[in-house]
C-alpha positions as CSV (number, residue, x, y, z in Angstrom):
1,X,83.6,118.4,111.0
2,X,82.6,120.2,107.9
3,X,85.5,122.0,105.7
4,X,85.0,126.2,106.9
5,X,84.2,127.4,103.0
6,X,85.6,131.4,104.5
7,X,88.8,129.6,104.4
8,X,91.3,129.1,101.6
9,X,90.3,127.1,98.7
10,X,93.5,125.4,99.7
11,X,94.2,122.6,102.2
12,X,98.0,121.6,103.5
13,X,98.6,117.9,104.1
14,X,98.7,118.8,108.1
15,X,95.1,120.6,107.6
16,X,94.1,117.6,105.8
17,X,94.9,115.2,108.0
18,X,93.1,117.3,110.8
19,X,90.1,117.1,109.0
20,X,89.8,113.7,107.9
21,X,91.4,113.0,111.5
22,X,94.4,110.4,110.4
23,X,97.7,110.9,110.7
24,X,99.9,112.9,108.0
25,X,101.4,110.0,107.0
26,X,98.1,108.1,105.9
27,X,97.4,111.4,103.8
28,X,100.9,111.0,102.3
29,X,100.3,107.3,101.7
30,X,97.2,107.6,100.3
31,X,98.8,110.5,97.8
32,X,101.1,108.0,96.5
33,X,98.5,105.4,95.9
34,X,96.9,108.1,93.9
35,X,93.9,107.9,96.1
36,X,93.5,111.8,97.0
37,X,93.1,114.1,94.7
38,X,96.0,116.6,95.2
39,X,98.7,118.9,93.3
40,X,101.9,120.1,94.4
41,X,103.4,123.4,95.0
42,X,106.9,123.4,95.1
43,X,107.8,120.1,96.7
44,X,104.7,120.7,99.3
45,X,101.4,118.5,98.5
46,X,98.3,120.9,98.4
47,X,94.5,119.9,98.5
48,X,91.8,122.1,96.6
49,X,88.9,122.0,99.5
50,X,86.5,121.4,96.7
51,X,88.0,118.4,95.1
52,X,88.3,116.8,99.0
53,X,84.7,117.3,99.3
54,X,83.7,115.5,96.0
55,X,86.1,112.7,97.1
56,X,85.2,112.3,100.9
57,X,81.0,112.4,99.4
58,X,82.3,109.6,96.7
59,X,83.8,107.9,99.5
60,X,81.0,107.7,101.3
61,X,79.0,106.4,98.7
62,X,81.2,103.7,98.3
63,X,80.5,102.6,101.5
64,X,76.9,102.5,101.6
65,X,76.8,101.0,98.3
66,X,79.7,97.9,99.7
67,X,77.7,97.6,102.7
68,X,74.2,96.8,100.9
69,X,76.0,94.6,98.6
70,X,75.1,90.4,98.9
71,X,79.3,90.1,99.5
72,X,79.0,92.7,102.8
73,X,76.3,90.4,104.4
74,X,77.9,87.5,104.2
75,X,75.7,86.0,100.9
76,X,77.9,85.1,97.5
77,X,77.7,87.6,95.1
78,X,78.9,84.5,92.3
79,X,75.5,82.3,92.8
80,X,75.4,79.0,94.1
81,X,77.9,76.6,93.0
């Protein structure tokens, strides 16, 4: 599901959650862990759609870079011992 761009630059937790398809409570969490880029307004967490698509892109990254790693397929990334 891509983010509608025609839409407000700005994304509420319960938006959020839609889109990334967790529960508002692992958007919270992960806002605490200081894993999602976010700013409040009032005491009401808000999510600039921009920033969430640089993050999600980053995240995926991550990913692909883990999952071609030596650790991922089951080799030592240390050497031999």
């Amino acid at each position: 599901m891509a983010i509608d761009n025609s839409l407000s630059p700005v994304i509420t937790v319960r938006g959020l959650a839609e889109y990334l398809q967790v529960h508002p409570s692992t958007v919270y969490r992960l806002v605490k862990l200081g894993l999602l880029p976010a700013f409040k307004v009032g005491s009401d967490w808000r999510f600039n759609r921009e920033d969430i698509q640089r993050w999600r892109l980053a995240q995926t990254s991550q990913s692909l870079a883990l999952a071609g790693s030596p650790a991922a397929q089951g080799g030592r990334s240390g050497g031999d011992l």
